[in-house]
N, C-alpha and C positions, 0 to 999 in steps of 0.2 A: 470126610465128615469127622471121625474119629480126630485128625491134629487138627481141624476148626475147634472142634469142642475144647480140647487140650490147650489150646492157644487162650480162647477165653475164659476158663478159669485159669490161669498161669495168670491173663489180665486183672481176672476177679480179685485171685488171691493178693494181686500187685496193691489193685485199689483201695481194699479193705485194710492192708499193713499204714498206705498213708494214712485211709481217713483216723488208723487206730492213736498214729502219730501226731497228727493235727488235733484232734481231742487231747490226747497225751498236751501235747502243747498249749492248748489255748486254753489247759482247765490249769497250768501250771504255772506260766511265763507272765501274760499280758494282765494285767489289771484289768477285772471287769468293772467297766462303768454306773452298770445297774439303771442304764437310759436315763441319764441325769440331762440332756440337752434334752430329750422328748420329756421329760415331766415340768422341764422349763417351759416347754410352748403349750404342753398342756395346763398348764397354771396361766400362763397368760391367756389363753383363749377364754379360761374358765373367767377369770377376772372382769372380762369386758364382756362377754356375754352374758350371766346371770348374775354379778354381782356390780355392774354399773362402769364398773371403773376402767382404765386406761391399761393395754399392754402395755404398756410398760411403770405399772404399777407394781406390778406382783413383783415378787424374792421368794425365793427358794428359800423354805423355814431352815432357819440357824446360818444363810449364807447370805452375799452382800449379792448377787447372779440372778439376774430376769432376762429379759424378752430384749436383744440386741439387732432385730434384723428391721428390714426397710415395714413400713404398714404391709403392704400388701402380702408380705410373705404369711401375716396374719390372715387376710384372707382363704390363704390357700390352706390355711392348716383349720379353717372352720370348724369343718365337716366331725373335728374331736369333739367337740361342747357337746354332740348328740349323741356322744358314747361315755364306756367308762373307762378309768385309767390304765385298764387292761388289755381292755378292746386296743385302744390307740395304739398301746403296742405291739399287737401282734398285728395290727395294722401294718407298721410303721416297718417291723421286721418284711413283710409279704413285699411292701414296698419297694423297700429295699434291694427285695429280691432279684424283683422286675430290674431293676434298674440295673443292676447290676447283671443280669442276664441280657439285659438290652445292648450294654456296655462291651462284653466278651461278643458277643455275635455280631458287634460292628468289626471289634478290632479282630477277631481270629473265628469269625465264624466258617468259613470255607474250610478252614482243616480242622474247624469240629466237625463238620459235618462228613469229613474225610475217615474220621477216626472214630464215629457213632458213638457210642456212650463212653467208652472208653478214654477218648480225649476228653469230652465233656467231665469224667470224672477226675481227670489230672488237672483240666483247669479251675474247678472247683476245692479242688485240695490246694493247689497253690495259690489262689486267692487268696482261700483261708487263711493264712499264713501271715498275710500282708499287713504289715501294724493299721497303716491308713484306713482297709477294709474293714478290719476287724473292728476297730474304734469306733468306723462308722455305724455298723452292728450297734453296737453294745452303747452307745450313745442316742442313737434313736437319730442320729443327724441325717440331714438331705442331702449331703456332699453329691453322692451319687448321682443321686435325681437328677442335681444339676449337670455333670458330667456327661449322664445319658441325655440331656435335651441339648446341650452345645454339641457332643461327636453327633446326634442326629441332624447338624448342618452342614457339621462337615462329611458325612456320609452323603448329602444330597448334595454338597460339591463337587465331591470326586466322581459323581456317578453322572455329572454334567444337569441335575434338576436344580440348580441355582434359583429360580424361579420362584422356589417353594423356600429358600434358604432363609434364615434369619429369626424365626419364629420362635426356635429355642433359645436361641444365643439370647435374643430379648425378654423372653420370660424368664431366662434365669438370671439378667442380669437386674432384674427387676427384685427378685428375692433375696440374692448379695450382691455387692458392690462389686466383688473381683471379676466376676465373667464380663463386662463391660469392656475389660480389656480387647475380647473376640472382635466388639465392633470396629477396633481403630484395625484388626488384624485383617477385616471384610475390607474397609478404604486401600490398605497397602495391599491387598491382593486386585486394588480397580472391582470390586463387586459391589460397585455402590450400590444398585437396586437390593440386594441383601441387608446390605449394612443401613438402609434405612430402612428395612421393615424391620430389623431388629430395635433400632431408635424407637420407633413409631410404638412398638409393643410394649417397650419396656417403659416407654413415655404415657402410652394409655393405661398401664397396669398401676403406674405409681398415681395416676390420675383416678381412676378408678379408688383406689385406698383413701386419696385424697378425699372423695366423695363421702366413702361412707364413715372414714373417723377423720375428721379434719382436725380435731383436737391432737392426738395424737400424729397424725402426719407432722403437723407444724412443729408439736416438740423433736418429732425425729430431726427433720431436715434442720432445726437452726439448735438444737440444743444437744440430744443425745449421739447422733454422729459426730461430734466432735470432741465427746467425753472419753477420752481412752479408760476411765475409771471404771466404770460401766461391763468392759469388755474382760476386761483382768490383768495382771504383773506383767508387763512388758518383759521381765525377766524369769518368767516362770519357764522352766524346760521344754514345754511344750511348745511354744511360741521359736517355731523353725524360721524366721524369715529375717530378713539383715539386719530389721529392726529389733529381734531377738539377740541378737548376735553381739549387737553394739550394746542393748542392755544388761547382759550378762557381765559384758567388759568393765563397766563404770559402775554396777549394783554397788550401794543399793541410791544412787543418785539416777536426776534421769537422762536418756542417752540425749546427743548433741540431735537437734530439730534438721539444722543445717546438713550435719556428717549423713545423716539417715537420708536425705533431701536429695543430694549429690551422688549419694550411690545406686540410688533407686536411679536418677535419671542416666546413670552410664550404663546399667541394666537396662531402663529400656531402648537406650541407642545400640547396646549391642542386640537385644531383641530384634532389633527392626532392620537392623541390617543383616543378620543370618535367617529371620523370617524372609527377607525382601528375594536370599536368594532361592531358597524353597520355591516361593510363588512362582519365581520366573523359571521356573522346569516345572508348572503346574502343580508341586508336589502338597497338596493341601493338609495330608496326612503330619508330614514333615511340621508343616506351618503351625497346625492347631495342637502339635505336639511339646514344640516351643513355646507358645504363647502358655502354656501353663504352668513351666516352672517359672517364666518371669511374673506373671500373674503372683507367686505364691511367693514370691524375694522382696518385693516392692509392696505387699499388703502391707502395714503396721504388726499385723499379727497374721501369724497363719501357724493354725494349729495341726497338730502332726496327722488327724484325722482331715486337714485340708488335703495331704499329699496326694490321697485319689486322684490327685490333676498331673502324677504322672504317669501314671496305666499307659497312655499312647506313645512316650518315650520310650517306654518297652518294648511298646507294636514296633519301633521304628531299629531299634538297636537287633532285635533278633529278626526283622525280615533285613538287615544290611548284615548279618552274621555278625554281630559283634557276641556270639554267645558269653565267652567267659566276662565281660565287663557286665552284661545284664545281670549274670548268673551273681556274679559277686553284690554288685546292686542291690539286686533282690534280697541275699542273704542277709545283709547292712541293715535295709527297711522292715525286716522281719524279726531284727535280732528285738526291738527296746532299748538298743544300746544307751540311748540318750537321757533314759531314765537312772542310769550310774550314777550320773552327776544332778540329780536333783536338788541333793541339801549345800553342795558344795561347787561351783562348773568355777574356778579360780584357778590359776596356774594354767602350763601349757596343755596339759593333759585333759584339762576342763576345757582351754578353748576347743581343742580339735574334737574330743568327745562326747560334750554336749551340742555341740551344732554340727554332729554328723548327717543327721538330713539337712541340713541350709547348703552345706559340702556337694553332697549330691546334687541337688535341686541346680545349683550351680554349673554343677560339671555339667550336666546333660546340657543345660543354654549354651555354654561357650562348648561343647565337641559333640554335641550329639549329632549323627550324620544327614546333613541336609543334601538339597538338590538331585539327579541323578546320577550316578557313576560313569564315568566315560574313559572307554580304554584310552591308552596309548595309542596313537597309530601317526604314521609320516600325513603331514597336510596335504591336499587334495581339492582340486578345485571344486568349485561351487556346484557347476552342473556335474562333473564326475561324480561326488557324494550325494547328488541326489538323486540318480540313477539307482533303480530298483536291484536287488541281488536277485541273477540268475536261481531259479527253481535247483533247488539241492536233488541230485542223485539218487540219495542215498534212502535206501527202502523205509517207510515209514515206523515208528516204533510200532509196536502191536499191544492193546490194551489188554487188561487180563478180562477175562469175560465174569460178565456179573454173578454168576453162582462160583467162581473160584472163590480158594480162601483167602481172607486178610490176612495183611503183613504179618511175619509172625509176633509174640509179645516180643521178642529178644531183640527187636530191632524196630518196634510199635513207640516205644516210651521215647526211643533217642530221635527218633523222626520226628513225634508232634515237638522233642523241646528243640529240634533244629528247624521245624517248621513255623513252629508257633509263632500267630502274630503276625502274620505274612499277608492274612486277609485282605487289608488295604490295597497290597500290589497288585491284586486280581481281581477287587471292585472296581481298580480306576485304567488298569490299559488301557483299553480301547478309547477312552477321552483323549492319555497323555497321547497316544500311538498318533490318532487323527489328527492332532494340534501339531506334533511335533512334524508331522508330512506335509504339513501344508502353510510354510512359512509365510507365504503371501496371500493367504487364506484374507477373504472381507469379515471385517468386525461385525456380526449379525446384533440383533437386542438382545442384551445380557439377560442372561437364564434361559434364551431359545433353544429348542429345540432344533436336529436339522443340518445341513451345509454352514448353516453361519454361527454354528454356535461349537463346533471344532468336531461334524461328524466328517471322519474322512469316506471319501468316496473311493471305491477299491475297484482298480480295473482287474480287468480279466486276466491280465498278462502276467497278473502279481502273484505270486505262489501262494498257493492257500497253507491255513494254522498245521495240516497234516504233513505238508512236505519242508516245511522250513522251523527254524527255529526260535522259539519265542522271542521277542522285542527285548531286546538287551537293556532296555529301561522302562524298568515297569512302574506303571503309577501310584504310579503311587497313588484373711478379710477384711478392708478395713474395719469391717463389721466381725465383731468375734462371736464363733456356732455358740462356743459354749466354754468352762472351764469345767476343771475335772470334781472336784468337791471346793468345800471350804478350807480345809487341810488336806491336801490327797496326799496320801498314802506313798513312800519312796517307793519303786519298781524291786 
């Protein structure tokens, strides 16, 4: 009892040094926002609720910045008009929260729960850390929200409830235009009954808005989506995506229609063909991990608080161990670097340094580790390989019994950062395990439950999980949130 105790404060003492740094950090480094995207939607809400008029009527006093999302995202942000501008925010923060705790316990929840408060509090110091996160914070943005309602479809894909699948992917694509991408991602994985309840959701939500301000609907769809003026400087710093990248190049003209046209469509061909092989090793995790840095290359604008769409990229790099390329990653997205170059991104130094996250966002599409791993081995005929492995020998591991003590701290922190993130491969085995044993398996109705919908049936002769060794493959905007002020402030 005495080295438990000792153990846990050596953890205490660990956690409180980060959280002292992360404070240290985020009172020092990042630009606070001061919830400039949330006082935009609360202006708009206020706008057409008790003053008559159109969201996208109102600006932000002293700026050219209103209300850029589809109607219906007005909808969902109602429920402000019956508060006050306070309330909404600490609203908006709780929100956030959620979502963001929804988000970690999809992708690494199993070794939080491994590591009880103690990982929970390392995953929450390095959250913190995260420019994307932070911005989302301090901005009062949904990013999140939406984040946490698309990984909750592909969490009900990997876990084989396909059935239920699609519901988020459509209401978030309902709110911004970029998550729409997921549905083309549901057709390339063959889950069309998914991919048209997402359709159908995201078609009755914009219906719905239609309904109750058709005024506004109408200016959205034929007038204000088409206005990049509305959204902000295609060459502002913040603006990570190719379309960024090209407008920095040619500032202060505007970048080629064409050049931006052609790159987005060879991003999405490469999308579609390293997503395509994801699917076909079931790995969904892989799939919807991809679809969001291309999502965020091919937007017109994606601001650096969009990059939340790469959280799963990390799920996916640190459960294939790529630690030091994460680890470096991470540090990149945390630094601000990209704010150096605000007043000036010209020269070679500018291009590579101000579009350090469009760089990233990049690398991860074209080498982030897709499909599953497969040794080496001499080829071997069909029925040979698929002949079950003799039951192992060798004495079973022996677990520690539930009143020993935990890992100690000295080797607690290096396990959750070479753990972390892993979560996926232990929500989805048993789906990938079933599918992959039963090649001639009958095609059942998509989202079944059951034999046909890839449960395998395990004889008796097959070694149980105690005497053999785990499965060598586990399973795995055009619309812009917001701008930073009228004149923000260099980093």
């Amino acid at each position: 009892m005495a080295a438990l105790l000792a153990t846990d404060r050596r953890r205490l003492l660990l956690v409180l040094a980060l959280a002292v740094v992360v404070g240290v950090f985020t009172a020092t480094v990042p630009l606070l926002r001061d919830w400039f995207d949330l006082r935009v939607y609360y202006g708009a809400i206020d706008t057409w609720v008790h003053h008559g008029g159109s969201i996208y009527d109102y600006r932000v006093p002293g700026t050219t910045y209103g209300f850029t999302y589809p109607p219906f995202a007005a909808l969902g942000m109602l429920p402000m008009a019956l508060v006050g501008l306070h309330t909404a925010i600490a609203a908006a923060l709780l929100l956030n929260l959620a979502a963001l705790t929804l988000v970690t316990g999809i992708l690494v929840g199993p070794e939080l729960r491994r590591y009880r408060w103690f990982g929970c509090a390392l995953a929450a110091c390095l959250l913190a850390l995260l420019e994307p996160v932070r911005d989302t914070f301090s901005f009062g943005q949904v990013n999140l929200v939406l984040l946490a309602l698309v990984l909750s479809d592909a969490w009900l894909l990997s876990r084989g409830r396909g059935r239920w699948a699609g519901v988020g992917i459509g209401l978030a694509a309902a709110v911004k235009l970029t998550p729409a991408l997921f549905i083309v991602l549901l057709l390339l994985g063959r889950r069309r009954r998914a991919a048209g309840v997402a359709t159908a959701v995201a078609a009755a939500a914009t219906a719905l808005a239609a309904w109750a301000m058709p005024d506004a609907s109408r200016f959205y769809w034929t007038d204000a989506l088409w206005d990049t003026t509305r959204i902000g400087r295609l060459d502002y710093v913040s603006n990570q995506s190719l379309q960024g990248v090209l407008a920095r190049l040619v500032a202060p003209q505007e970048p080629s229609r064409a050049l931006w046209a052609t790159l987005a469509l060879l991003v999405l061909c490469v999308w579609a063909r390293r997503t395509s092989r994801a699917l076909a090793d079931e790995d969904w995790i892989a799939a919807f991990s991809l679809t969001g840095p291309a999502a965020c290359l091919v937007s017109p604008i994606t601001w650096v608080h969009h990059l939340v769409w790469l959280l799963p990229s990390f799920a996916v790099l640190l459960r294939r161990r790529r630690l030091r390329v994460a680890a470096a990653l991470y540090a990149v997205l945390c630094s601000s670097v990209v704010w150096l170059w605000f007043d000036d991104a010209s020269g070679l130094d500018g291009f590579l340094g101000s579009n350090a996250y469009t760089w990233i966002t990049l690398g991860l599409l074209l080498w982030l580790p897709v499909g599953q791993p497969r040794p080496d081995r001499p080829a071997l005929s069909r029925r040979a390989s698929a002949t079950p492995a003799a039951p192992s020998t060798a004495a079973p591991a022996i677990s520690a019994a539930p009143d020993q003590p935990s890992p100690s701290s000295s080797g607690g922190a290096a396990a959750i950062g070479r753990a972390l993130f892993t979560g996926w491969a232990v929500s989805g085995r048993a789906v990938a395990a079933g599918r992959a044993a039963r090649p001639g398996r009958a095609a059942g109705p998509e989202g079944a439950e059951g034999p046909a919908a890839g449960t395998a049936r395990v004889s008796s002769s097959v070694p149980t999980g105690s005497t053999r060794p785990a499965a060598a493959k586990p399973q795995s905007s055009s619309e812009r949130a917001s701008s930073y002020t009228a004149s923000p402030p260099p980093a």
